[in-house]
FIPANU-278195 format. One line per field, with one value per residue: residue number from 1; y, z, x of N, C-alpha, C in turn. Coordinates in pm, whole numbers, plus 32768, in hexadecimal, padded with zeros to 4 digits. Example, Ala and Ser with C-alpha at 12.3 -4.5 7.8 and 13.67 -1.06 7.14 Angstrom:
2
bavo (1 2)
n.Y (7DC7 7F1F)
n.Z (830C 82C4)
n.X (8527 8505)
ca.Y (7E3E 7F96)
ca.Z (830C 82CA)
ca.X (84CE 8557)
c.Y (7EB6 8003)
c.Z (830C 8313)
c.X (8528 850A)
This chain:
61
bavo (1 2 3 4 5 6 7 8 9 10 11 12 13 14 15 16 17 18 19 20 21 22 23 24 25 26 27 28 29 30 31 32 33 34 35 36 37 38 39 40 41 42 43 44 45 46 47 48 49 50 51 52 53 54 55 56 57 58 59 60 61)
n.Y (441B 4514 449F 450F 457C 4569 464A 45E6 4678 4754 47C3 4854 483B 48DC 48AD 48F1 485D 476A 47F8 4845 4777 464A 4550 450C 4573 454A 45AA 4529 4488 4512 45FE 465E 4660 4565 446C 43E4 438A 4358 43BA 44A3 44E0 4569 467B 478A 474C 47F3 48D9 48CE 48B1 4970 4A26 49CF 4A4B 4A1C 49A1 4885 47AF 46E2 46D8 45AD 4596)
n.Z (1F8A 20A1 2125 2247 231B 241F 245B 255F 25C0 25C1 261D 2719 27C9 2818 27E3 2766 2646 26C8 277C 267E 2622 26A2 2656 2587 2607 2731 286E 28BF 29DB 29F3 2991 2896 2736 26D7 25BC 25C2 253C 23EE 2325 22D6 22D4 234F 2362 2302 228B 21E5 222C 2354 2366 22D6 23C2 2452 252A 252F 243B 243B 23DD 22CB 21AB 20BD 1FA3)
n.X (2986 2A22 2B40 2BED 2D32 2E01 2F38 2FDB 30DB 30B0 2FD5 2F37 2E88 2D84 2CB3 2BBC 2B4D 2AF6 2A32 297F 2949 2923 28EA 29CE 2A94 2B9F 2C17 2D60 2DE4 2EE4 2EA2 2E8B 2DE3 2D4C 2CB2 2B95 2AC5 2B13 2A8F 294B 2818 276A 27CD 2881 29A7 2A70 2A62 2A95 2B9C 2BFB 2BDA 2CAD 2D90 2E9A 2EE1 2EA1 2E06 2DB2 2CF1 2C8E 2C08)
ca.Y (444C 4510 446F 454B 452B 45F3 4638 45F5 4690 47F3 47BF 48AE 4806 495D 4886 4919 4811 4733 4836 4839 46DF 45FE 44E7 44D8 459E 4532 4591 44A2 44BD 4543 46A9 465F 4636 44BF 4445 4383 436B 43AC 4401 44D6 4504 45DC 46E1 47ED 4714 483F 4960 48D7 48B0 4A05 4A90 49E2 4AE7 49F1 4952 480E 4782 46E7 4684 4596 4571)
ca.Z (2013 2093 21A6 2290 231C 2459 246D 25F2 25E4 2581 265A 279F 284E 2814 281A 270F 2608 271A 2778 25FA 2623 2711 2615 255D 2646 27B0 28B1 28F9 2A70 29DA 2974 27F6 26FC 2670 25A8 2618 2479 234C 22AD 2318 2288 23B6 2397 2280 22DA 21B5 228C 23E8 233A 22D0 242E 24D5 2536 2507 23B8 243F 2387 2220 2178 2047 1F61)
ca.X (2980 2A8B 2B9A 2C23 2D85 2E63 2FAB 2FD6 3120 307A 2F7F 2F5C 2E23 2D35 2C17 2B86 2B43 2AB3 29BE 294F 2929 2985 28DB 29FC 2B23 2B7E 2C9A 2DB4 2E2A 2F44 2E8A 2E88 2D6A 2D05 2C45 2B30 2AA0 2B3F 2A3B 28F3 27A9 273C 282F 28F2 2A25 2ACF 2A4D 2AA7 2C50 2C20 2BD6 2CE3 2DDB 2F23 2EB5 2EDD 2DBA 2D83 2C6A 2CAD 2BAB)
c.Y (4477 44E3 44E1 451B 459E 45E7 4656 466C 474C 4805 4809 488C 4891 48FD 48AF 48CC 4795 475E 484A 47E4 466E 4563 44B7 44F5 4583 457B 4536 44D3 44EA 4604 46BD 4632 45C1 44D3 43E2 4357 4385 43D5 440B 4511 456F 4664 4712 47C3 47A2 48BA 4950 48BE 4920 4A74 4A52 4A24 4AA5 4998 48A7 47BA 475E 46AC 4638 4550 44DE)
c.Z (203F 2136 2203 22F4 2383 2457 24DE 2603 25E1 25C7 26F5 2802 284B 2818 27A1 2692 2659 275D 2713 25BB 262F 26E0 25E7 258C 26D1 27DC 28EE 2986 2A77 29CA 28E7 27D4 26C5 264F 25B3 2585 2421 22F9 22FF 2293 22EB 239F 2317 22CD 2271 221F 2318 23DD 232B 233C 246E 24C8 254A 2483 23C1 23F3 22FF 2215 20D8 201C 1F36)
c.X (2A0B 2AB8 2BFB 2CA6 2DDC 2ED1 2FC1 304A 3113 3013 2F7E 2F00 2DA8 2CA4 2BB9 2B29 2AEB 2A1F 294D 28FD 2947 295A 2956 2A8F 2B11 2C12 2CBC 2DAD 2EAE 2F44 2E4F 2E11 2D93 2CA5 2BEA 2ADC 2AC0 2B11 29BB 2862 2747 2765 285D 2979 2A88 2AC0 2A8B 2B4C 2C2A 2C36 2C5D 2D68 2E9A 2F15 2ED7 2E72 2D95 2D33 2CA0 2C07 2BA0)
């Protein structure tokens, strides 16, 4: 299963990844994406890193 992992500091708050699926991404009250599961059986956790538009996202297998 793979674990998913952000790099806050690359992170711009777009929301994006949360919209995707807010199972396993949340916003802090800071702006930034968390993660709320490291791992997702709901979701293309590789597809929803590919869209986001500061690559702050990894997926490790």
């Amino acid at each position: 299963m793979a674990k998913v992992v952000i790099d806050e500091s690359k992170c711009v708050g777009c929301g994006l990844c949360v919209n995707n699926c807010p199972d396993c991404f949340e916003l802090s009250d800071e702006g930034v994406a968390k993660v709320k599961n490291s791992s997702c059986e709901n979701c293309d956790l590789k597809d929803i890193a590919s869209q986001c538009p500061v690559e702050a996202i990894t997926v490790e297998d």
